[in-house]
Backbone as JSON Lines, residues from 0, in Angstrom:
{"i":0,"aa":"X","n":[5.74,-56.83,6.26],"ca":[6.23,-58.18,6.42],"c":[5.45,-58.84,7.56]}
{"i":1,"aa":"X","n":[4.75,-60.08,7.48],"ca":[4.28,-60.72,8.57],"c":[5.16,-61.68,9.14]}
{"i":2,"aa":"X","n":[5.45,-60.8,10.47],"ca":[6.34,-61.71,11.2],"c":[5.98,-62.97,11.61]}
{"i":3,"aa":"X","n":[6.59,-64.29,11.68],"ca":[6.16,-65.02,12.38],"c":[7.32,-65.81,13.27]}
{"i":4,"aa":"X","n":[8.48,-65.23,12.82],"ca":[9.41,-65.59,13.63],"c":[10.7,-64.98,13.98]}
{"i":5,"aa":"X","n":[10.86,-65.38,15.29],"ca":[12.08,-64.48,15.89],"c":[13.21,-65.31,15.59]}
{"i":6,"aa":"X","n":[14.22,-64.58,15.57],"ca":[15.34,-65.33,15.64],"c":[16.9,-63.91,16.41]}
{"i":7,"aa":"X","n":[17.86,-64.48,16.92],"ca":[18.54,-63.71,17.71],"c":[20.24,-64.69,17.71]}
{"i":8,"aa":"X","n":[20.91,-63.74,17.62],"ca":[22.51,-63.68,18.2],"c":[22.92,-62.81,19.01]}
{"i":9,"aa":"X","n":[24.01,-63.37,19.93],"ca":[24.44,-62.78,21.24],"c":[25.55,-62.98,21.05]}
{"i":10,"aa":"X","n":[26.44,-62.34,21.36],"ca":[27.69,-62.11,20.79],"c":[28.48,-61.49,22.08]}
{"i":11,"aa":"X","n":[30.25,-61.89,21.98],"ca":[30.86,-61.17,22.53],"c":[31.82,-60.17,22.53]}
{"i":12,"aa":"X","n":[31.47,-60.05,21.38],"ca":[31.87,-58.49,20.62],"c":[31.33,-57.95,20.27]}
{"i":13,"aa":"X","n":[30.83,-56.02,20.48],"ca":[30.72,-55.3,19.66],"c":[31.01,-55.2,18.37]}
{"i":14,"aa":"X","n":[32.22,-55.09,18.28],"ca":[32.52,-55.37,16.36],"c":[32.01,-56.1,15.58]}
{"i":15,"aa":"X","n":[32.02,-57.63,16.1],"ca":[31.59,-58.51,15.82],"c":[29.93,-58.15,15.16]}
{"i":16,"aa":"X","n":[29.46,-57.78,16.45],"ca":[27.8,-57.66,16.53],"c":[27.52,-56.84,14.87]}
{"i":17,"aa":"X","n":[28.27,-55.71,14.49],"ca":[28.27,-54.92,13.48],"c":[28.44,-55.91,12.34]}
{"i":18,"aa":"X","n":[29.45,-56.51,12.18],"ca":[29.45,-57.26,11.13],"c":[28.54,-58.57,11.6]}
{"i":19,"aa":"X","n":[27.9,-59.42,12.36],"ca":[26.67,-60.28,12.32],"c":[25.46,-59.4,11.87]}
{"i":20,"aa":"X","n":[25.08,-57.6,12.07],"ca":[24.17,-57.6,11.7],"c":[23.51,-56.86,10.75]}
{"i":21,"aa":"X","n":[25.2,-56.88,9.87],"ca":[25.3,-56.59,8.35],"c":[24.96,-57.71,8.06]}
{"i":22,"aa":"X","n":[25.72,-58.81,8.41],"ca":[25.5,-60.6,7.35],"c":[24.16,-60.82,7.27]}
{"i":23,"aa":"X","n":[23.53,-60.85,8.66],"ca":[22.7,-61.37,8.43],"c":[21.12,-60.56,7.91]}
{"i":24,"aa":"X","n":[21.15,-59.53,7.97],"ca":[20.26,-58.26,7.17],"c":[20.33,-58.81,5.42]}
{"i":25,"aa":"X","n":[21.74,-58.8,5.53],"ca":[21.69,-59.5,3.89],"c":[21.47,-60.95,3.37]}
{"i":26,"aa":"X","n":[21.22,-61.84,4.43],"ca":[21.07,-63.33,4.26],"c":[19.68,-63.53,4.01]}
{"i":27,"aa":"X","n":[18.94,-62.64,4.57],"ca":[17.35,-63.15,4.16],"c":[16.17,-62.16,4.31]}
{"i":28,"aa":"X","n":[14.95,-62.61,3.95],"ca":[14.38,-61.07,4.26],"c":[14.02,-61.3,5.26]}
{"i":29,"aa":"X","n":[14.34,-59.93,6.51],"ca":[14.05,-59.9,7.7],"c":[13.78,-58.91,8.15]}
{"i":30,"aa":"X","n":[13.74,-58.31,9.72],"ca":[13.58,-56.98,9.63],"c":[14.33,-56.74,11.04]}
{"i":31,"aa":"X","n":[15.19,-55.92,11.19],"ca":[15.77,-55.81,12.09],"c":[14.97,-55.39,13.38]}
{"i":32,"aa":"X","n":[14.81,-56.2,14.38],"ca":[14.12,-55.5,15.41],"c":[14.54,-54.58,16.47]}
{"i":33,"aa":"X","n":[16.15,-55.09,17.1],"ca":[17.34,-54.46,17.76],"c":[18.63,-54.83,17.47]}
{"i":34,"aa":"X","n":[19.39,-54.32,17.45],"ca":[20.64,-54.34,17.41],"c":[21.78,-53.58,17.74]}
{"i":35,"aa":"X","n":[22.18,-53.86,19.19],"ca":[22.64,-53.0,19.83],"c":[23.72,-53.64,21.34]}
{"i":36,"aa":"X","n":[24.77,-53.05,21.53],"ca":[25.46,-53.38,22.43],"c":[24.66,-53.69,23.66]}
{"i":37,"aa":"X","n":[25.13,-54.46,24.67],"ca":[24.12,-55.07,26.02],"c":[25.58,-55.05,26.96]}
{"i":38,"aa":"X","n":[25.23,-55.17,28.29],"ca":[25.91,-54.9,29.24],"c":[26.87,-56.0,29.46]}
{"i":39,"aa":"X","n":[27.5,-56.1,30.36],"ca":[29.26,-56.55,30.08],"c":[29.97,-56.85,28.46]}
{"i":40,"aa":"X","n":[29.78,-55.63,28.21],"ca":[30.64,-55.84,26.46],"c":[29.93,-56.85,25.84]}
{"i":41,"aa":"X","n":[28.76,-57.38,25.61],"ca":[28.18,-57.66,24.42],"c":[27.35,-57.33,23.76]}
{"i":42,"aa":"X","n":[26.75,-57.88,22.41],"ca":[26.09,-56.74,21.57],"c":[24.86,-58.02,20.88]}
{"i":43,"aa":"X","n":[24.0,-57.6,20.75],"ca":[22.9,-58.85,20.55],"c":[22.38,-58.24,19.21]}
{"i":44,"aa":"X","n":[21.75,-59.06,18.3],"ca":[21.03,-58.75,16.73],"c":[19.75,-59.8,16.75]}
{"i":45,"aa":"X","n":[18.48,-59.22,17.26],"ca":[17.5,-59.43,17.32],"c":[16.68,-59.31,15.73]}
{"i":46,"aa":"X","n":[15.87,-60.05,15.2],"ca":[15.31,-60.05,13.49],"c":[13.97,-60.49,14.16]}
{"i":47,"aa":"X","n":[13.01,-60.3,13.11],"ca":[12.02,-60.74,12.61],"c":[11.43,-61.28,11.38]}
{"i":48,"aa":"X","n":[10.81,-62.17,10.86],"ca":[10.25,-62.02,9.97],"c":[9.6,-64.17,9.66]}
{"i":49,"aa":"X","n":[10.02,-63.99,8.3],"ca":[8.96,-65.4,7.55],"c":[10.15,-66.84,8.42]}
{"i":50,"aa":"X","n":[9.43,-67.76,8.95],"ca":[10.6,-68.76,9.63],"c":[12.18,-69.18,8.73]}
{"i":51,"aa":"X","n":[11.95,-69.04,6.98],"ca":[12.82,-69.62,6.53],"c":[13.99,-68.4,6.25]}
{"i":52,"aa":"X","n":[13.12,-67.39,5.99],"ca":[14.62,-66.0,6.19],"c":[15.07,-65.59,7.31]}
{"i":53,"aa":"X","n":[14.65,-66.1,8.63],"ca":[14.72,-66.33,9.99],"c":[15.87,-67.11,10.16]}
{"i":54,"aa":"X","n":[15.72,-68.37,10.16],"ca":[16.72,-69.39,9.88],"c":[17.97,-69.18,9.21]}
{"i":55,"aa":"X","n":[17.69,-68.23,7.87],"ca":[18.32,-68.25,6.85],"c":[20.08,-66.98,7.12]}
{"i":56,"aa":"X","n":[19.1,-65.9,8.16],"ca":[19.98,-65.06,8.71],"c":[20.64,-65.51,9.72]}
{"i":57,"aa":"X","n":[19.86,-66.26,10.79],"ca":[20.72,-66.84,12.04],"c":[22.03,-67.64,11.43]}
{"i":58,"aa":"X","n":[21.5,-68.72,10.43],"ca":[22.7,-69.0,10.15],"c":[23.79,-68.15,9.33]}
{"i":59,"aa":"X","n":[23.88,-67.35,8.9],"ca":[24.71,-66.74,8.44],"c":[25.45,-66.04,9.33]}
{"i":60,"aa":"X","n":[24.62,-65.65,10.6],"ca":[25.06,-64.81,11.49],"c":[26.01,-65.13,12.53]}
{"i":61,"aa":"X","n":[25.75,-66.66,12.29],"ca":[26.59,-67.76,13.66],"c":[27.84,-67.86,12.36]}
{"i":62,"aa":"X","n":[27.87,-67.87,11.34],"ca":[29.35,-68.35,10.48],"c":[29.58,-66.8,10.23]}
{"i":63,"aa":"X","n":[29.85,-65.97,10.6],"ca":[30.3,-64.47,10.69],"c":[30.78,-64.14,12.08]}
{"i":64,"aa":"X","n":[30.04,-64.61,13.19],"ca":[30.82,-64.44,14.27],"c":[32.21,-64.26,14.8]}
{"i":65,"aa":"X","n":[32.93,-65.36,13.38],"ca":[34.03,-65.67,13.86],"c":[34.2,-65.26,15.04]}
{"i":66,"aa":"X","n":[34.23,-66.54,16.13],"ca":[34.99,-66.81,17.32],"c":[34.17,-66.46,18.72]}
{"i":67,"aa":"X","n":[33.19,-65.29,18.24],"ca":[32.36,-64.53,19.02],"c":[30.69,-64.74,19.57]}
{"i":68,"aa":"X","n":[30.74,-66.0,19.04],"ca":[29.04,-66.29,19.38],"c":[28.96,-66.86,21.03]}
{"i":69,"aa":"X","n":[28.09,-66.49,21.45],"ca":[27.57,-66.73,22.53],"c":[26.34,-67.47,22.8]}
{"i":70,"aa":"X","n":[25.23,-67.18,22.09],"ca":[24.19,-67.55,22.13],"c":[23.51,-67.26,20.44]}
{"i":71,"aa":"X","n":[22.7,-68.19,20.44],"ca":[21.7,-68.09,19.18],"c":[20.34,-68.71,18.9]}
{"i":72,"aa":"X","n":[19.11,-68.48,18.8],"ca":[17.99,-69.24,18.52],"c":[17.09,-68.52,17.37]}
{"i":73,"aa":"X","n":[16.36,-69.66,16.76],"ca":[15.21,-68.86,16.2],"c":[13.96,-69.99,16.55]}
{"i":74,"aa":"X","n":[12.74,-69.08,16.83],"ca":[11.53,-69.65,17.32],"c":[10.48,-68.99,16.71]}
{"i":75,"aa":"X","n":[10.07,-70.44,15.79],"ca":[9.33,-69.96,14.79],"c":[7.92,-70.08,15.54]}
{"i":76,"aa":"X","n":[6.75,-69.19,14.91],"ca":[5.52,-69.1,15.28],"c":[5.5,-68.61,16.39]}
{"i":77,"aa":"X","n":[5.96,-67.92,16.84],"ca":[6.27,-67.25,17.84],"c":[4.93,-66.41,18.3]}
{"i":78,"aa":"X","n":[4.59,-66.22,19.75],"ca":[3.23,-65.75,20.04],"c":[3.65,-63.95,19.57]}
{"i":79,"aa":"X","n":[2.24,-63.22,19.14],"ca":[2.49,-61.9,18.71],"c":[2.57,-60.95,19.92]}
{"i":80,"aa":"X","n":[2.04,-61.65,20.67],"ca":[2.36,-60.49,22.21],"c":[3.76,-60.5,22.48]}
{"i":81,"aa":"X","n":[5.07,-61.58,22.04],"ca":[6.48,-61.55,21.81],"c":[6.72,-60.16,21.17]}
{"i":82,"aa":"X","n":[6.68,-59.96,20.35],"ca":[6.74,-58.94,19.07],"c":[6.28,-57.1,20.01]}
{"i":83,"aa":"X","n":[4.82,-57.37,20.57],"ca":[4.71,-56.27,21.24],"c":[5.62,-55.92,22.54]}
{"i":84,"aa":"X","n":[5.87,-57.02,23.36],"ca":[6.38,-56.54,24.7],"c":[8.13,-56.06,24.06]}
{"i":85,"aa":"X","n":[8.45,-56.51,23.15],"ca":[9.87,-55.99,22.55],"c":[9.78,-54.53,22.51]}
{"i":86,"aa":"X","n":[9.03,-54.56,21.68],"ca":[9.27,-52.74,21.48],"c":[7.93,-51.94,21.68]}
{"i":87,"aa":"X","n":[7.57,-52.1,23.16],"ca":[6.42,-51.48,24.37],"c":[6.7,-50.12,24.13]}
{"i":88,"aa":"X","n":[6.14,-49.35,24.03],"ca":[6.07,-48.18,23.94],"c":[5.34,-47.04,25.0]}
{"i":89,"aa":"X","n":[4.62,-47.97,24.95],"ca":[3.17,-47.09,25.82],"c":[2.42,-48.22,26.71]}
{"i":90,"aa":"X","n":[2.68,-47.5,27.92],"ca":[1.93,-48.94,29.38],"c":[0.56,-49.61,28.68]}
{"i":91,"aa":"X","n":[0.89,-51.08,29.18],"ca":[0.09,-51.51,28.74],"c":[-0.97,-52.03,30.44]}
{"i":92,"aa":"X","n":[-2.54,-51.94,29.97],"ca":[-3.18,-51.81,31.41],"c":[-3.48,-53.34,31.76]}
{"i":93,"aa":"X","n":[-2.76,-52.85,33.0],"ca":[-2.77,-54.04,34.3],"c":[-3.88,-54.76,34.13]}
{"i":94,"aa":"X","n":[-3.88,-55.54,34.57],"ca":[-5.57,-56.52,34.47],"c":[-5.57,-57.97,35.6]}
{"i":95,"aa":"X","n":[-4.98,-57.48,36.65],"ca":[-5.4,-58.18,37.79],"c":[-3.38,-58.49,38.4]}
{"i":96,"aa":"X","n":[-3.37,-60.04,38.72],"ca":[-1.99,-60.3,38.94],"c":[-0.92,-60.01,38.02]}
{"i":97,"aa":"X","n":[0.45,-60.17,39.1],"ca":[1.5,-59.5,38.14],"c":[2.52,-60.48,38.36]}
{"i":98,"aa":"X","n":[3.24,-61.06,37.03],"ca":[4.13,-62.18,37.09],"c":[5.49,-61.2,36.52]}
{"i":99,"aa":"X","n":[6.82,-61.48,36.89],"ca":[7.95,-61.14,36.84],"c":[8.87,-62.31,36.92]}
{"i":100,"aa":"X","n":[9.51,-62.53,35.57],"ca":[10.85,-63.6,35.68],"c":[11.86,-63.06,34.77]}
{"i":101,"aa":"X","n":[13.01,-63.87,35.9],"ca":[14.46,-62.89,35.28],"c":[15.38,-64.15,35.08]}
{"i":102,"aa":"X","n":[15.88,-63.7,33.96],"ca":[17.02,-64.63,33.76],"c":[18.54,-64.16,33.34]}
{"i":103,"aa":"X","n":[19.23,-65.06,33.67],"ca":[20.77,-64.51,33.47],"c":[21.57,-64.49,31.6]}
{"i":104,"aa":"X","n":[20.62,-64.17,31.02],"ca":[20.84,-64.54,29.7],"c":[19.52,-63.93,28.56]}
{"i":105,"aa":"X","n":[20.3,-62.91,27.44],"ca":[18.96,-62.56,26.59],"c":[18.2,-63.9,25.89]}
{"i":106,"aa":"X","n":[18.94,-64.73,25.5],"ca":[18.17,-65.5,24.53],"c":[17.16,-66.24,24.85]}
{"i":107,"aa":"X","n":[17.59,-67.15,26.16],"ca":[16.34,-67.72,27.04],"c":[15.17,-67.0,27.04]}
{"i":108,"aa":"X","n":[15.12,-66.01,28.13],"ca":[14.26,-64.95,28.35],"c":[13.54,-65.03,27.54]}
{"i":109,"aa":"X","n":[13.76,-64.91,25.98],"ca":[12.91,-64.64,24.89],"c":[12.26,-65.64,24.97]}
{"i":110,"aa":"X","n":[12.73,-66.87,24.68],"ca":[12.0,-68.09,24.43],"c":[11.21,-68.65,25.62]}
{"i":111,"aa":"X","n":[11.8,-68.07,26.69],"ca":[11.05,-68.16,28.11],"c":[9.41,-67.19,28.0]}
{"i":112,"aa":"X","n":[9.6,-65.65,27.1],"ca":[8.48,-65.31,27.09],"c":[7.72,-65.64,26.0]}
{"i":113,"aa":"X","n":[7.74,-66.65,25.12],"ca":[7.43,-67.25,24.02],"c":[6.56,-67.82,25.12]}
{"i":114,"aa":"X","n":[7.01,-69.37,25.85],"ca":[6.34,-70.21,26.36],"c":[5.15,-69.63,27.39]}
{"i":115,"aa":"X","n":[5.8,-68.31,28.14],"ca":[4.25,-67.47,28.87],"c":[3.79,-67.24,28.02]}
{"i":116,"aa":"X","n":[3.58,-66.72,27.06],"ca":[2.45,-66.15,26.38],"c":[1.28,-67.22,25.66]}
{"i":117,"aa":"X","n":[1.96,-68.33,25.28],"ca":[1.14,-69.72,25.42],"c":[0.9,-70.63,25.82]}
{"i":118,"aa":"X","n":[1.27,-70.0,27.04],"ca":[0.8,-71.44,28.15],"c":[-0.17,-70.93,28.72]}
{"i":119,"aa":"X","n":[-0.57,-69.71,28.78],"ca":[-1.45,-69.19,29.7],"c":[-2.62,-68.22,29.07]}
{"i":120,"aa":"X","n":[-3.22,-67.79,29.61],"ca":[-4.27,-66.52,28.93],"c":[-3.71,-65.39,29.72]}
{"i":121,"aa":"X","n":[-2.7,-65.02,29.48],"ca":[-2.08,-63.54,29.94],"c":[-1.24,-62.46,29.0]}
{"i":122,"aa":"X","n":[-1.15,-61.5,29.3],"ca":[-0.37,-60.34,28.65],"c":[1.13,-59.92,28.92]}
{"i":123,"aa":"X","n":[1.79,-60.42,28.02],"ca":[3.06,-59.77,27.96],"c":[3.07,-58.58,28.25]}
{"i":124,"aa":"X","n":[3.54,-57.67,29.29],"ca":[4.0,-56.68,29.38],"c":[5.05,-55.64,28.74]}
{"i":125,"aa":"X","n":[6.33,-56.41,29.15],"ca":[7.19,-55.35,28.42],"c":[8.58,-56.82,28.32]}
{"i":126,"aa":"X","n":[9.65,-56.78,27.69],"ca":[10.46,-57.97,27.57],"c":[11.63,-56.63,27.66]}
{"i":127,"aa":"X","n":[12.34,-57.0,28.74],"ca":[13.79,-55.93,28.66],"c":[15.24,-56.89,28.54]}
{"i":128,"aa":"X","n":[15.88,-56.12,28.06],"ca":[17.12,-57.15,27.62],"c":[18.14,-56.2,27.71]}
{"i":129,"aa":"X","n":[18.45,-56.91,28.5],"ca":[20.77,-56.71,29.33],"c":[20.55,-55.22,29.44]}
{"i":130,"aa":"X","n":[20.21,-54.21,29.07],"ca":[20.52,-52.87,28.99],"c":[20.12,-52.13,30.56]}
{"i":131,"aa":"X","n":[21.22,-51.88,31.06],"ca":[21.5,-51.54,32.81],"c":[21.05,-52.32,33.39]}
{"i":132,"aa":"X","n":[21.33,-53.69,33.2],"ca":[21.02,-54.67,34.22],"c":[21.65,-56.48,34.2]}
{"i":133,"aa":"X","n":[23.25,-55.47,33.34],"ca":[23.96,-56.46,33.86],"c":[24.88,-57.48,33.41]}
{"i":134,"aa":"X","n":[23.84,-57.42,31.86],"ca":[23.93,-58.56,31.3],"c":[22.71,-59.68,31.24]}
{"i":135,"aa":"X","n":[21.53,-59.12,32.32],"ca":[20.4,-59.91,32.67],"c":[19.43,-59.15,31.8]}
{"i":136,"aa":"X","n":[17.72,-60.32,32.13],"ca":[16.71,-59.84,31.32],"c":[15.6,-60.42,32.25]}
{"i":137,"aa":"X","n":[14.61,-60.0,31.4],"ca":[13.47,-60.07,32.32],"c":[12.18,-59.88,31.47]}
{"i":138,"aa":"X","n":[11.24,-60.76,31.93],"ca":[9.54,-59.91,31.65],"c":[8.78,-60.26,32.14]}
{"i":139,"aa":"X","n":[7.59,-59.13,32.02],"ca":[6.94,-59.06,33.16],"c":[5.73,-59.06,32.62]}
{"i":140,"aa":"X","n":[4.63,-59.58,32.91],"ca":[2.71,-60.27,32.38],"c":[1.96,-60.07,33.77]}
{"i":141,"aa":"X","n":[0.56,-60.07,32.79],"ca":[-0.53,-59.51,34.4],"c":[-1.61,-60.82,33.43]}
{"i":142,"aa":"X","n":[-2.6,-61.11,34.2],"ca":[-3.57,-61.69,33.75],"c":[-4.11,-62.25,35.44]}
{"i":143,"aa":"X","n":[-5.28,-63.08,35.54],"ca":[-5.73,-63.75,36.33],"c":[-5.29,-64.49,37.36]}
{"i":144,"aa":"X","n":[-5.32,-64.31,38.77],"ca":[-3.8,-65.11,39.46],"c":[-3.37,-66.39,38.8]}
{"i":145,"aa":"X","n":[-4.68,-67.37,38.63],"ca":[-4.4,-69.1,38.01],"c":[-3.56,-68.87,36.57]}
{"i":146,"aa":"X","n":[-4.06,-68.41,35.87],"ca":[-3.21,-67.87,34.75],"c":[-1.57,-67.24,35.03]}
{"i":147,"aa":"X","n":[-1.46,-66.21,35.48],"ca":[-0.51,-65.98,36.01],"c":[0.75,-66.85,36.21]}
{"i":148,"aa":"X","n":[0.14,-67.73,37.26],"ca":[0.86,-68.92,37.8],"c":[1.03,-69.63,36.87]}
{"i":149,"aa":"X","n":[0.58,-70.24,36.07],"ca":[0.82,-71.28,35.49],"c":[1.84,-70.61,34.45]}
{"i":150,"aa":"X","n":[1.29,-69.58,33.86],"ca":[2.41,-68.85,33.16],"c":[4.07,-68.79,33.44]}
{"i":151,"aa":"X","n":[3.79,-68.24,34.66],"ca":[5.8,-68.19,35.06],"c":[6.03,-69.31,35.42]}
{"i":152,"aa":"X","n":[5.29,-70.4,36.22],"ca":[5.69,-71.84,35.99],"c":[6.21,-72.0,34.49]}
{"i":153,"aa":"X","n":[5.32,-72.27,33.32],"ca":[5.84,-72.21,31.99],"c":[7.4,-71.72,31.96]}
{"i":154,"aa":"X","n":[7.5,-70.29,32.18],"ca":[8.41,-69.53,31.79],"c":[9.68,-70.62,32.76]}
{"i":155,"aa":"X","n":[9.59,-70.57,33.86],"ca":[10.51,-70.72,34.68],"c":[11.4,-72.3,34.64]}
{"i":156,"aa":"X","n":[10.22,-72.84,34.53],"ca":[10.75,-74.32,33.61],"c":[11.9,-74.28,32.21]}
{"i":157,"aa":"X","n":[11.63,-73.59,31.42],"ca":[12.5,-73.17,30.47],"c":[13.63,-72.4,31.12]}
{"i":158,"aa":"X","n":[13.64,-71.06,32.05],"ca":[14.86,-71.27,32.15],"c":[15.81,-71.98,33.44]}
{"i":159,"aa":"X","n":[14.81,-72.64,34.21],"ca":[16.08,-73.29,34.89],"c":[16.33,-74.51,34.27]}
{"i":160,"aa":"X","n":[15.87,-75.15,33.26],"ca":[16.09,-76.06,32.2],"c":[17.48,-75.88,31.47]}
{"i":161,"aa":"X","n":[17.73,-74.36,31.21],"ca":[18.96,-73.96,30.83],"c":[19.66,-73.76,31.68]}
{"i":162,"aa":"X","n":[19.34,-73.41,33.18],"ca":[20.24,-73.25,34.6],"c":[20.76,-71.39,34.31]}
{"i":163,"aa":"X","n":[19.75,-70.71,33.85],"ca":[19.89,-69.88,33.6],"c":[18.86,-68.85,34.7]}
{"i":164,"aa":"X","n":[17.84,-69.24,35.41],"ca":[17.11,-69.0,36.05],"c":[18.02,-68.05,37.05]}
{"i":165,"aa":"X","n":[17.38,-66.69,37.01],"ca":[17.65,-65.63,38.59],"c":[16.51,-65.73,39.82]}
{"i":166,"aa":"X","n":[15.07,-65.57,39.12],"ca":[14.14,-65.52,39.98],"c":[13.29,-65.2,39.31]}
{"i":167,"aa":"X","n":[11.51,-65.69,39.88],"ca":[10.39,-65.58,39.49],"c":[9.65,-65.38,40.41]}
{"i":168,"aa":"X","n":[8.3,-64.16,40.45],"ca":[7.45,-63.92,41.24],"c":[6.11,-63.5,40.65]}
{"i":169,"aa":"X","n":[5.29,-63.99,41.46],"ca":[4.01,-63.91,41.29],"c":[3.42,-62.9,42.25]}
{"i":170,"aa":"X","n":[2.87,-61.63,41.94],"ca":[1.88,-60.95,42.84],"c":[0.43,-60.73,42.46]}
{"i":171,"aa":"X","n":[-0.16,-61.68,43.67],"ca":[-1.49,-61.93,43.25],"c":[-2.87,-60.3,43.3]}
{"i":172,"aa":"X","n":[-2.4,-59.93,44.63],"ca":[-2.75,-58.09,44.19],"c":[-1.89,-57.39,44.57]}
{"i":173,"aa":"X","n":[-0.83,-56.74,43.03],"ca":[-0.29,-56.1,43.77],"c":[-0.62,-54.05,43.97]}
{"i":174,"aa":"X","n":[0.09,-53.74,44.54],"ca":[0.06,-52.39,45.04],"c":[-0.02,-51.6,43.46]}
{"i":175,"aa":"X","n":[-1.14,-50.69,43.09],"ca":[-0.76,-49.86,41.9],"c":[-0.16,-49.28,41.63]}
{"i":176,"aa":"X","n":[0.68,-48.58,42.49],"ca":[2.25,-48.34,42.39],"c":[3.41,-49.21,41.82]}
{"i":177,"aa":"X","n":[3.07,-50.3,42.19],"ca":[4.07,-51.55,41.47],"c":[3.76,-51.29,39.95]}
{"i":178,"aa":"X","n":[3.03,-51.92,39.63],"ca":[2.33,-51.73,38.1],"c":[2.64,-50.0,37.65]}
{"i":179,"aa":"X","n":[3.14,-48.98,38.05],"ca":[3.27,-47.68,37.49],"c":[5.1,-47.87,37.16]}
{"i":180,"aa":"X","n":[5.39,-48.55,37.77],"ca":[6.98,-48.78,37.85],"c":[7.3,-49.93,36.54]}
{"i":181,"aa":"X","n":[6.74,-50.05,36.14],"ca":[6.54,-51.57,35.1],"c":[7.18,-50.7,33.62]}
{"i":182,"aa":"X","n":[6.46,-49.99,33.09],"ca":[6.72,-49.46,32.04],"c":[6.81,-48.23,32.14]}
């Protein structure tokens, strides 16, 4: 399947989450990317796939909630370094500065690392979501300091736009030890 778009529910139920990510598995063709409980008792259903079975599941997934939605987006055309920093596997190599932004919310975040990855000429690192940390998320990109910068600017605009913003940092060289702690 060629992905080209993400789409996501956040939920405040577990149960719930089970039945959103039955509905929406069956609403369109997609491909499940995560789906899994997140910290203070909620449970998020992350998809992939073509923008209109994208669409096609989110909505099904927000009228299944009953009562329980929290958050929801889909963002189509989505950059493909999105897709990799999700499910990082294996460190990806540093290549100069290191940008880190955190936000109080999975869904932003995402769409927050949508906007780094095309605003700038840099590398998604790794995209982590709520799991031991809270309920929060985060990701983290290396590229060229000017790049860099302009990048989590990007990012950071989006989420204090939502007022969702924790914090953003830029390290222009940092210690290679930092970067071993990354992934």
């Amino acid at each position: 399947m060629a992905e080209k778009s993400i789409g996501l529910v956040e939920l405040s139920s577990v149960a719930a989450g089970f039945q959103v990510a039955d509905t929406m598995l069956k609403a369109g063709n997609v491909r499940l990317i995560l789906s899994r409980s997140i910290c203070s008792g909620k449970y998020m259903v992350l998809i992939g796939g073509e923008t209109a079975g994208v669409e096609a599941a989110v909505n099904a997934g927000q009228e299944a909630a009953n009562g329980c939605l929290i958050d929801s987006f889909v963002i189509a055309n989505v950059h493909p370094d999105v897709f990799v920093a999700l499910g990082r596997t294996q460190p990806a190599e540093p290549n100069g500065a290191f940008g880190v932004l955190e936000s109080f919310n999975v869904a932003t975040l995402i769409q927050a690392a949508d906007t780094v990855a095309k605003a700038a000429d840099v590398q998604l690192l790794e995209i982590r979501l709520a799991m031991a940390l809270g309920g929060k998320a985060f990701c983290t990109l290396t590229g060229d300091v000017a790049s860099v910068n302009a990048a989590v600017a990007a990012g950071r605009q989006v989420l204090a736009d939502a007022g969702v913003l924790v914090n953003c940092v830029v390290l222009s060289r940092p210690h290679p030890d930092v970067y071993r702690e990354v992934v």
